[in-house]
N, C-alpha and C positions, 0 to 999 in steps of 0.2 A: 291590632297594632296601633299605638297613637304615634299619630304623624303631629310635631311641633313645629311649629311657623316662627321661627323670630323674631320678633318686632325692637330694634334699640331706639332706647331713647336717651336724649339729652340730658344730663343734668348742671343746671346752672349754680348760681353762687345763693341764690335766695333757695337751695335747696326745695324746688318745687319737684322735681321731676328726678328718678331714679335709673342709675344705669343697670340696673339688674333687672332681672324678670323671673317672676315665680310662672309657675308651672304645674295646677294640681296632676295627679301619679294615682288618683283614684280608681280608671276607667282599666278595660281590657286585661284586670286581670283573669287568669288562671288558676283553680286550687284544684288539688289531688294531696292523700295521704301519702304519707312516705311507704305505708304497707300496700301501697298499691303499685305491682309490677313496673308500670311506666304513667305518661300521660294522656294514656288515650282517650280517656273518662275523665279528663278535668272538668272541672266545672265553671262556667265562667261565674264571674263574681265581681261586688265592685266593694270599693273599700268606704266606710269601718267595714270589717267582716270578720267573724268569727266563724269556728266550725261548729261549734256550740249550741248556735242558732241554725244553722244553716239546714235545710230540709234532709239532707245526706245521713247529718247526725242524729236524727229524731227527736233533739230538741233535748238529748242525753249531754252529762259533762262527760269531754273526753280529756282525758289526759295525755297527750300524744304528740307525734311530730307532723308536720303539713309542708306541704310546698306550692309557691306561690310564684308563678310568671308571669311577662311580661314581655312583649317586644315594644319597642323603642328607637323608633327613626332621629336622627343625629345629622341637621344639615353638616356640609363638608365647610361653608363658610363659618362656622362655628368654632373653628380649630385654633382660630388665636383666644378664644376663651376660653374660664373653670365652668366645670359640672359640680352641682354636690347633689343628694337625694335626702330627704329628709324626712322621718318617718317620727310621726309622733305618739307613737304607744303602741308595741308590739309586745305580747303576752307569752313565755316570757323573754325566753332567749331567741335571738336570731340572728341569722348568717346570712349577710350579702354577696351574691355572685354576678357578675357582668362579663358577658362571652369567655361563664365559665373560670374565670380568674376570680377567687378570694377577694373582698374590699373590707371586710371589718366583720365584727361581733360585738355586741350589745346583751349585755346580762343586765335583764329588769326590766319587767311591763311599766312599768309606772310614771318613766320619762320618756321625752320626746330624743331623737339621736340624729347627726347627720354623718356621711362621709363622700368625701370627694371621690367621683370618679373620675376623671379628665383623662388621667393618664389610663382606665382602662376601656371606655369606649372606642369604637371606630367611628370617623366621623365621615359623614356624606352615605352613613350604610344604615341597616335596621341593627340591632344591638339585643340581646337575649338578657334578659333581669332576674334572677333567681333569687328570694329570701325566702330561706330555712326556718322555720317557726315552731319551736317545741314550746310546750304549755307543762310538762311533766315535774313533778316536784323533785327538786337537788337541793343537797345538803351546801350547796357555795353558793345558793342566790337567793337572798330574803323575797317574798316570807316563805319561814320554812312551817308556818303555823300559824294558820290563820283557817275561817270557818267560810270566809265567801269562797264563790266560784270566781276562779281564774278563768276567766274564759279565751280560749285560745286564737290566735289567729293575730294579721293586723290588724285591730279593734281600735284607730284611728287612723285619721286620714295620712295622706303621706305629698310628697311635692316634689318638682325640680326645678334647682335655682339655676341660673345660667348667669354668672356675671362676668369684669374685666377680671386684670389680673391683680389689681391692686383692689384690694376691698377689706370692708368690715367684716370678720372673720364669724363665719356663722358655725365653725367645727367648735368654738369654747364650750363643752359641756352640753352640748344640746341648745345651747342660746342665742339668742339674734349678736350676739358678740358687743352687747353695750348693759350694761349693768349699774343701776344707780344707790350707791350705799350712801343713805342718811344717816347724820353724827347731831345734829339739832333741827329743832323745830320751832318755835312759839309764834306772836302775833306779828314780832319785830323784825325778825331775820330766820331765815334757813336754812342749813350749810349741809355739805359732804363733799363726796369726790365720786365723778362718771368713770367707773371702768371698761377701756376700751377696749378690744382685743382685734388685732389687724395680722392683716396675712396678702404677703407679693410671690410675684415668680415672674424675677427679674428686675426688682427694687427692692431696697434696704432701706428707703425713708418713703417718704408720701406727704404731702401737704394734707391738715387735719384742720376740720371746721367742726365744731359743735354749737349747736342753736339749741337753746328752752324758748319756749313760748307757752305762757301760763292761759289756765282758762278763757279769759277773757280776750286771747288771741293778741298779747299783748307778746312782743319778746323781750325776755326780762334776762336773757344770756347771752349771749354773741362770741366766740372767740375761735380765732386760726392760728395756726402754730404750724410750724414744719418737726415734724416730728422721727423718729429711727422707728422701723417694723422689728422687733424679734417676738418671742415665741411667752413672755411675761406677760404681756399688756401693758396700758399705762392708766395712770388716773390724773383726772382732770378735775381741778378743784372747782365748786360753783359756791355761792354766796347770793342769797335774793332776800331783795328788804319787802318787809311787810306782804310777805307771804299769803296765797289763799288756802287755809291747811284745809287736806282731808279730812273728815270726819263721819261719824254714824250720819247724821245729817243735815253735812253739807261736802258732798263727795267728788269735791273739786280736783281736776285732772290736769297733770299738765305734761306739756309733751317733749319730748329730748329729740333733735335729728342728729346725727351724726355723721357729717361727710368726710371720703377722703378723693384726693386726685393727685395726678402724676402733671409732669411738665406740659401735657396736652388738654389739661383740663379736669373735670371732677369724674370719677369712674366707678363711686359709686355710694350709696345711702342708705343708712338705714333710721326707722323712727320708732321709738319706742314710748310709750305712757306710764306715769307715777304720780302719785300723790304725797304733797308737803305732810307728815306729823308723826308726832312724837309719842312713845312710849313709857309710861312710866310702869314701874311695879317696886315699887320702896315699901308701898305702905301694905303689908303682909296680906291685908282682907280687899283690896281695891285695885285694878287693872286702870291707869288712867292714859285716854287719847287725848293729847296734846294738854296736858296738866288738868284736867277736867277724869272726875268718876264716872266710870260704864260698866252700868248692872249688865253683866253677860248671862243672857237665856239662850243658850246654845244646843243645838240639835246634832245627833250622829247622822252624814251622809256616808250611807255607802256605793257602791260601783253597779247596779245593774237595774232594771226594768222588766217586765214581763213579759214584755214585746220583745223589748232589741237586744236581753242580754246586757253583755258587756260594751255592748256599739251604741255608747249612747250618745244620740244626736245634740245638734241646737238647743232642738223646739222640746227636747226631753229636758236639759237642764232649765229650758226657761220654764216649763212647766214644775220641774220639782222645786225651783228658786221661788215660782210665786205661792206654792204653798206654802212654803216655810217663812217669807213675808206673813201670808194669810195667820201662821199662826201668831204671829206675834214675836217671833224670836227674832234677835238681832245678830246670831254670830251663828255658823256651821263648824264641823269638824270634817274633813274630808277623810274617813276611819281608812286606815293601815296603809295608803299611799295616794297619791293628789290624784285629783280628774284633771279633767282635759283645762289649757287654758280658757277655751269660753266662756267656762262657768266662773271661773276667776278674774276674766273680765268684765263678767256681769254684778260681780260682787263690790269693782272698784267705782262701779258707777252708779249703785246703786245704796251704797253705805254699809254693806252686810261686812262682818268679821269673822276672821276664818284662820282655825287652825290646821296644817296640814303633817300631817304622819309621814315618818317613815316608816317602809316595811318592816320595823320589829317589832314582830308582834309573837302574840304567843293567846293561844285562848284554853280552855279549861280544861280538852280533852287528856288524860293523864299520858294518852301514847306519843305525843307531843314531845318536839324538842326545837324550843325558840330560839335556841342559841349555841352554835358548834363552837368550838373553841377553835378554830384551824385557822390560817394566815387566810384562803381564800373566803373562807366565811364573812369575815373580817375587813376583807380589802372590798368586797364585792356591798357589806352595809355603809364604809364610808364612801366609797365611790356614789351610793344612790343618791347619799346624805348631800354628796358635791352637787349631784345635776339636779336633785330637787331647790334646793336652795337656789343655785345659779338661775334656771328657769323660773322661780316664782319671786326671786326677790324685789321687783320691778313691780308687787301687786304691792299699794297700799291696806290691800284689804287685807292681804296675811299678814297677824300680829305674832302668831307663835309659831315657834317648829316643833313637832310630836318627836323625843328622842326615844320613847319606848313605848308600848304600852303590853300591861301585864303580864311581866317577865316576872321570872321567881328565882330565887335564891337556891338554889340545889343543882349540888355535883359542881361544873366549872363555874367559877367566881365571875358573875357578870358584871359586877358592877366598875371592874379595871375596863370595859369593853365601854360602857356604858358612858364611864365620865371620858374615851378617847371622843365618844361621838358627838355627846356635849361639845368639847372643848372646841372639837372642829368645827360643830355649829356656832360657835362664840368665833372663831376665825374668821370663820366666812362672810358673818353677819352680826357684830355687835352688837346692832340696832334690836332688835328682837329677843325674848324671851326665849329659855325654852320651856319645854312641859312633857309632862309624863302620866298615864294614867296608869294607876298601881291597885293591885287588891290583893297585894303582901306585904307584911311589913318586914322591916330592915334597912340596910347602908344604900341600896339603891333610888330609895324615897329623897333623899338629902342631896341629891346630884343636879338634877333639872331646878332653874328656875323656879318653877309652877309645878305643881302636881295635884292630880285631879284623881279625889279616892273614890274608884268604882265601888260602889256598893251595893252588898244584894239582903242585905239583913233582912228577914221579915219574906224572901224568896224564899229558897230553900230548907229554912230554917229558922227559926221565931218567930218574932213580931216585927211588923215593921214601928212599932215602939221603941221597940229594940234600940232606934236607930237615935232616941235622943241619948241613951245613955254614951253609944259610939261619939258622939259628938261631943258630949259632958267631958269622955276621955281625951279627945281630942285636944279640945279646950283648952285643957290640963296643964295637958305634957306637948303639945305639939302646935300650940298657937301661934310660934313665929314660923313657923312655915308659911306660903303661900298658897293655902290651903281652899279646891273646888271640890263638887262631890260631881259624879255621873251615876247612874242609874239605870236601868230599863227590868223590862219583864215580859213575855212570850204569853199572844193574847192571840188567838183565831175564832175570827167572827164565827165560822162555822162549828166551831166545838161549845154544844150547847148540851146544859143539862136541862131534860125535861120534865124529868118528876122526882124531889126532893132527897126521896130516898136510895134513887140509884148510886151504886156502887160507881168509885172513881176510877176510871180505864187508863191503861195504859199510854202514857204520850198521849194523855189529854188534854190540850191547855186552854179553856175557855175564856173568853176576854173578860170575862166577867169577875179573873181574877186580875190580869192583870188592870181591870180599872179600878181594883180595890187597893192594889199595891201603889199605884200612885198618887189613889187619893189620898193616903197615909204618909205616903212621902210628902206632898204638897203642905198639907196639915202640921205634919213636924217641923218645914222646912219655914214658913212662914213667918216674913218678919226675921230670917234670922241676919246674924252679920256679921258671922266669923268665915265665911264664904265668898269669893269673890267671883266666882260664877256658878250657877248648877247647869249641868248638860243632860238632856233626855239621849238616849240610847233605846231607841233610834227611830228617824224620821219615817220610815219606810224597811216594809219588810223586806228580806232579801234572797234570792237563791241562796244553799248551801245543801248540796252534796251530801256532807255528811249527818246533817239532823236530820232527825222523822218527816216528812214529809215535802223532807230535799226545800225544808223552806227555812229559814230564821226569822220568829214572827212578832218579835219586841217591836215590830214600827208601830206609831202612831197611825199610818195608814198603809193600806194592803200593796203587795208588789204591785199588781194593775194599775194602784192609784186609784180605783177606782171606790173605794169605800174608807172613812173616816172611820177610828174606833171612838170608843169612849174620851179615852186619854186623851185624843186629839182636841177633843172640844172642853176639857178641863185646864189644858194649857192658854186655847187658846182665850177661854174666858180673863185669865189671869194676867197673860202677857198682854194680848189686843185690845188696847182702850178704843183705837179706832172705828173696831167695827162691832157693832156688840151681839152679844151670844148668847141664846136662850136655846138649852139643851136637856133631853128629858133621857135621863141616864137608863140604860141598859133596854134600848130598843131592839133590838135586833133578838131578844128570847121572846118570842110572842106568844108562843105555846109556852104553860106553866101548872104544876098540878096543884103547889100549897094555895090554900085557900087565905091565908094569911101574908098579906102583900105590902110592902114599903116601896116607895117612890123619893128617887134625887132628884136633882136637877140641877141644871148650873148655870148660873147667872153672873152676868159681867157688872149688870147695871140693877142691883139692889133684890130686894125681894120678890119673888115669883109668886105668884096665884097658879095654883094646881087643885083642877073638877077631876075628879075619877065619878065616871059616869054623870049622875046629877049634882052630885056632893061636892062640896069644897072642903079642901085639907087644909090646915093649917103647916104652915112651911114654917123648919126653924134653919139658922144658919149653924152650918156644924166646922164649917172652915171657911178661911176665902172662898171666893165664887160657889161654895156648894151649900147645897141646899136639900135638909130632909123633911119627911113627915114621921108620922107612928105609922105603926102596920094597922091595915083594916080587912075584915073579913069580904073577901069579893069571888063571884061565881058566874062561869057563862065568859060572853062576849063582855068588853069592855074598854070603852074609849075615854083614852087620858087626854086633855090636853091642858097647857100653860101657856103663861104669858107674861111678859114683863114691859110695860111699854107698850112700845111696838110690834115688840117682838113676840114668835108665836110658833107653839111647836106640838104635833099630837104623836100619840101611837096609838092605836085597835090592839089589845093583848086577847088570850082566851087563857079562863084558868079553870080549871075539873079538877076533880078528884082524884086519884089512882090513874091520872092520865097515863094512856101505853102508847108505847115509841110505836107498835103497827097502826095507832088512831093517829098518827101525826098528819100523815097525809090528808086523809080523806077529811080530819078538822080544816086542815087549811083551803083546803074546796069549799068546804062549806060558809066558810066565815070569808072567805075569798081574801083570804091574806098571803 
């Protein structure tokens, strides 16, 4: 049982202090499956949680329903106040009960939701909490098609607000009830209008105070007004001269409060963060922040960890954030629906730029279907499209909204769906782009903004040569579009080939192609400028259920985190001026039978020196950052190492003859590798 203590506080006119009080709702839960008779075997549990993870499940995806309690003590002095609960990511659908009485339903993992209970607690008693949690795929709540794991459960944290009666409405959409739409930006002035959203029980106006104070703790807005409460909102126009804009780097913050109070005083506050700047995309090949060009090197993030699943902490987003720093990329993609805010607040304060998705998705499998035609199908992707935008519009860091990504053209006509959710993303948010990632052609390509053509050319199929001619065409016929490419390809460290002539096995995918796939790409892509961003696909590999080894392994680094590929250190030669990189390509096959051997390498900072064993190779450059030799005849044990600089990197191979997969071990005993 959590027993809550009240504490009110005052709030005065220089809005320092708040009348509300949060409440984390993470401790003393309860789960049990719904196929389980009753409660008597619940398990306790603390939220994020998943069943997913959870020891019960074996670490298996279940697809299924769960049940999740609570008690909850309710001082009796509490009773001239509102309750709300507020749960920020439940996977997918869930149903709140309090002593047993209905409160709401929430269709979609992907956003944060709240709803009042006031009127269904008892107060001065303990209180029974019940949320219904199914994870099971339905044909009425995106994605209906998609390759990660949904992991089930409340797989973020959750809260309870306790305020007066008159307050800043935290029911709009899942949002703190103040939303800041920018309409300009430059050096000279800043403009838009704060959207408010308020909510009484027992007043129909309220005294309204809004304060900015920019970076430098300066307040550069002031205004009160007596305002009418209904059920609209209202917007409040702001104007600031000589603005400190946000940008890639200089990721200046500034903060909105917004109070409101009744004849007794002020009852209640809330504070919210944004960044001043502006959006262009006019010029077909160039994304610019605050009239200024930004080469976008963008990474695909998706939703889980090897550890915690879909409960991913803090110190997990800070840790995947500083890789993708490390690599040198400036923008993320958050693939097929947004993470938690943390990570979006770490983006706004740190200069990173970020596209986020909505759940329609669709990916390759043929049994697949991205898109129903029915009213709920339909009402349930603009609804997402509401509470995504509403919750993250307040991020400087998000520049675009994802209205699709790889839908197709067959059976019902997606694309009357497609330009509804456009449109409404232009509603909701003028300020922003939108974007699509496409790897079909047709009338759907022509809708979004931005469209970013996934490419696999040279994968399953040709050369990745292939891929200038694709661009030639492009060129062509399709240059005024606002035209990105993305890419990836499925690399596992562990799938090595050992001796030359073996036969290629089934769902085998060795890194050692997907590092050749991107050297290829890199090499094409170089220097070019009909492009205004390229996106890797993807940062990190991911759970998924349905491929071979229940893994998706196109990340630059492994689910664990714990091992870089190839690819990771080719990007980052290319992107990170800062840090430099000397890297000796394809470590990780140590054992090898041809006796005939070439050696890469990739360098940030000019030409490399490479000894294979006492000999020096001469290096030639075959692309940016990469670097070859010829092949030479080598036998036995054999230590590489290079150097550029400073910088300095080896590997021990062993290569034989007719080497056999049963001599694998006992060589690496021997050689102690």
């Amino acid at each position: 049982m959590i027993r809550l203590i009240m504490t009110l506080l005052l709030l005065g006119v220089t809005l320092s202090t708040s009348a509300r009080e949060v409440f984390p709702l993470n401790e003393g839960w309860r789960f049990y499956f719904k196929s389980e008779p009753n409660s008597d075997n619940a398990r306790h549990v603390t939220l994020p949680h998943s069943w997913n993870t959870d020891s019960s499940a074996s670490g298996y995806l279940l697809e299924t329903t769960g049940n999740y309690l609570n008690n909850m003590y309710i001082p009796g002095d509490w009773a001239d106040k509102r309750l709300f609960v507020r749960f920020h990511g439940v996977q997918s659908v869930a149903n709140l009960f309090i002593n047993g009485s209905h409160v709401g339903t929430h269709h979609g993992g992907a956003t944060a939701f709240t709803f009042e209970i006031t009127d269904k607690v008892h107060f001065g008693a303990d209180n029974a909490l019940l949320m219904v949690v199914s994870n099971s795929q339905r044909d009425d709540v995106l994605p209906t098609s998609t390759d990660i794991n949904l992991y089930g459960g409340i797989y973020r944290e959750a809260e309870l607000i306790l305020t007066e009666r008159t307050i800043v409405s935290p029911l709009y959409l899942g949002t703190e009830g103040v939303l800041v739409h920018q309409q300009w930006a430059d050096e000279e002035k800043a403009e838009g209008e704060i959207e408010i959203h308020l909510s009484s029980r027992g007043s129909n106006s309220c005294q309204l105070h809004v304060e900015v104070t920019a970076p430098d703790d300066q307040i550069v807005m002031s205004k009160q007004q007596k305002v009418k409460i209904d059920n609209k909102g209202l917007r409040i126009p702001y104007s600031i001269e000589e603005p400190m804009l946000w940008g890639v780097g200089s990721p200046f913050l500034y903060t909105v409060k917004v109070a409101v109070g009744d004849e007794n005083g002020m009852t209640d506050s809330v504070v919210v963060r944004t960044g001043l700047r502006h959006i262009d995309t006019e010029d077909p090949t160039k994304v610019k922040i605050n009239h200024e060009d930004v080469d976008l090197r963008g990474v695909t993030l998706y939703h889980d960890s090897a550890l915690s699943g879909g409960t991913l902490s803090n110190a997990d987003y800070d840790h995947d954030l500083n890789e993708i720093f490390g690599l040198g990329a400036n923008a993320l993609r958050s693939a097929v629906m947004p993470h938690a805010q943390y990570l979006y607040d770490r983006c706004d304060e740190h200069g990173m730029l970020v596209w986020i998705d909505i759940p329609f998705h669709k990916v390759e499998f043929l049994s697949d279907v991205g898109y129903f035609a029915t009213p709920m199908f339909e009402e349930n992707g603009l609804q997402q499209l509401r509470e995504i935008v509403a919750q993250n519009i307040n991020h400087p860091s998000v520049i675009m909204w994802g209205i699709f990504s790889r839908q197709w053209l067959r059976g019902d006509d997606v694309s009357t769906y497609i330009r509804r959710l456009n449109d409404e993303a232009h509603l909701l948010d003028p300020s922003r782009p939108t974007v699509a990632s496409s790897d079909q052609n047709g009338s759907l390509n022509f809708i979004t903004n931005l469209i970013v053509w996934r490419q696999d050319v040279g994968w399953a199929k040709g050369s990745p040569d292939d891929l200038g001619i694709w661009r030639a065409q492009l060129q062509k016929s399709w240059s005024h579009l606002h035209n990105a490419i993305e890419y990836g390809g499925e690399g596992f460290i562990g799938h090595k080939s050992y001796t030359a002539q073996a036969e290629p096995r089934s769902n085998w995918k060795p890194e050692e192609r997907q590092t050749r796939f991107h050297e290829e790409y890199a090499r094409n892509l170089q220097n070019d400028s009909l492009f205004w961003g390229v996106w890797i696909d993807n940062m990190f590999d991911y759970g998924s259920a349905r491929r071979p080894y229940g893994l998706n392994a196109q990340g630059l680094i492994t689910q664990n985190r714990r091992d870089k590929k190839d690819a990771y250190y080719l990007y980052k030669a290319m992107w990170n001026q800062n840090d430099p990189t000397l890297h000796i390509v394809d470590k990780h096959r140590t054992l090898r039978d041809n006796p005939r051997q070439a050696f890469s390498v990739y360098s940030s900072h000019g030409v490399p020196t490479i000894v294979i064993g006492s000999d020096s190779l001469e290096m030639t450059e075959y692309s940016r950052c990469q670097y070859r030799t010829d092949s030479v005849e080598l036998q036995g044990r054999v230590h590489i190492k290079a150097w550029c600089g400073d910088q300095r990197d080896s590997v021990t191979i062993f290569v034989g003859n007719a080497l056999k997969p049963r001599r694998i071990q006992d060589l690496r005993k021997t050689i102690g590798l």
